[in-house]
C-alpha positions in Angstrom: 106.4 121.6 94.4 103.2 119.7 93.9 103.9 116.8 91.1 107.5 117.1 91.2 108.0 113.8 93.7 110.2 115.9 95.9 109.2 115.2 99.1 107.0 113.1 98.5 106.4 109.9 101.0 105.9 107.4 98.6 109.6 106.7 97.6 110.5 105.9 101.0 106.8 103.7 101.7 108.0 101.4 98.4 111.3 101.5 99.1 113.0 98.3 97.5 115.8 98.7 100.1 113.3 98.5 103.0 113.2 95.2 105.3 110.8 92.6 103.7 108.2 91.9 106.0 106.8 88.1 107.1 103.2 89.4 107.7 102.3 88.3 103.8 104.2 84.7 103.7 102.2 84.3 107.7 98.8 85.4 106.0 98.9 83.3 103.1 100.1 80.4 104.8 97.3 80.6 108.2 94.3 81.0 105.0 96.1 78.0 103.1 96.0 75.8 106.1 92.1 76.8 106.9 91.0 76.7 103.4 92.7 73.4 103.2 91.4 72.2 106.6 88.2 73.3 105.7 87.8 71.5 102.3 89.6 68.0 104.0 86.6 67.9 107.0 84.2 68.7 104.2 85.2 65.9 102.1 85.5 63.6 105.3 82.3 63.7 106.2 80.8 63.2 102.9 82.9 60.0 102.6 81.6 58.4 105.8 77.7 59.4 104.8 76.5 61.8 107.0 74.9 64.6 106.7 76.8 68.1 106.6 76.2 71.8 105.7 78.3 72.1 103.1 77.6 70.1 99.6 80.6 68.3 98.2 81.5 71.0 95.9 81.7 73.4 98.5 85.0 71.1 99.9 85.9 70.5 96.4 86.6 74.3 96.0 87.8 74.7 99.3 90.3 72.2 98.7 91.3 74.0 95.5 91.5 77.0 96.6 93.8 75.8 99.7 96.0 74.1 97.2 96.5 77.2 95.4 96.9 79.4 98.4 99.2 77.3 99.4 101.5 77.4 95.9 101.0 80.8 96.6 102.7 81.0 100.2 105.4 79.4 99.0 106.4 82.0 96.2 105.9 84.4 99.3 108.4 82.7 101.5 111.1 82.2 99.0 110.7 85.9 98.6 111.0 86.6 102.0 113.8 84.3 102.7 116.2 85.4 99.4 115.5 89.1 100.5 116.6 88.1 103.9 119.8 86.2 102.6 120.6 89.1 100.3 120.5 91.6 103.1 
């Protein structure tokens, strides 16, 4: 019966009893670490006075938006670790 939601795939695809999976927490984390590593060399190089191909603001930003990434991942892992603990 079309629109009824019987038999329907989506119930069992967002499933809250489903396994949580790590791919999220490892994402956010590995783009945390290379914004993060990103905007460090960045700001590096502008300290010491050479030349780069990125303007300060650039590794400002990058720096930023690593930190917040990086908030981010954590949220995801206490998630994934008190869905873990709770089954």
């Amino acid at each position: 019966m079309p629109g009824s939601g019987k038999g329907s795939i989506a119930p069992r695809v967002d499933s809250p009893n489903g396994r949580a999976s790590i791919a999220l927490p490892v994402l956010a984390t590995a783009l945390a670490l290379g914004a993060l590593n990103f905007g460090l060399a960045i700001l590096i190089v502008a300290a010491i006075g050479v030349r780069t191909f990125a303007p300060l603001w650039v590794g400002l930003l990058a720096l930023a938006l690593g930190i917040g990434l990086a908030a981010f991942a954590v949220g995801l892992w206490r998630g994934y670790v008190a869905a873990r603990r709770a089954g």
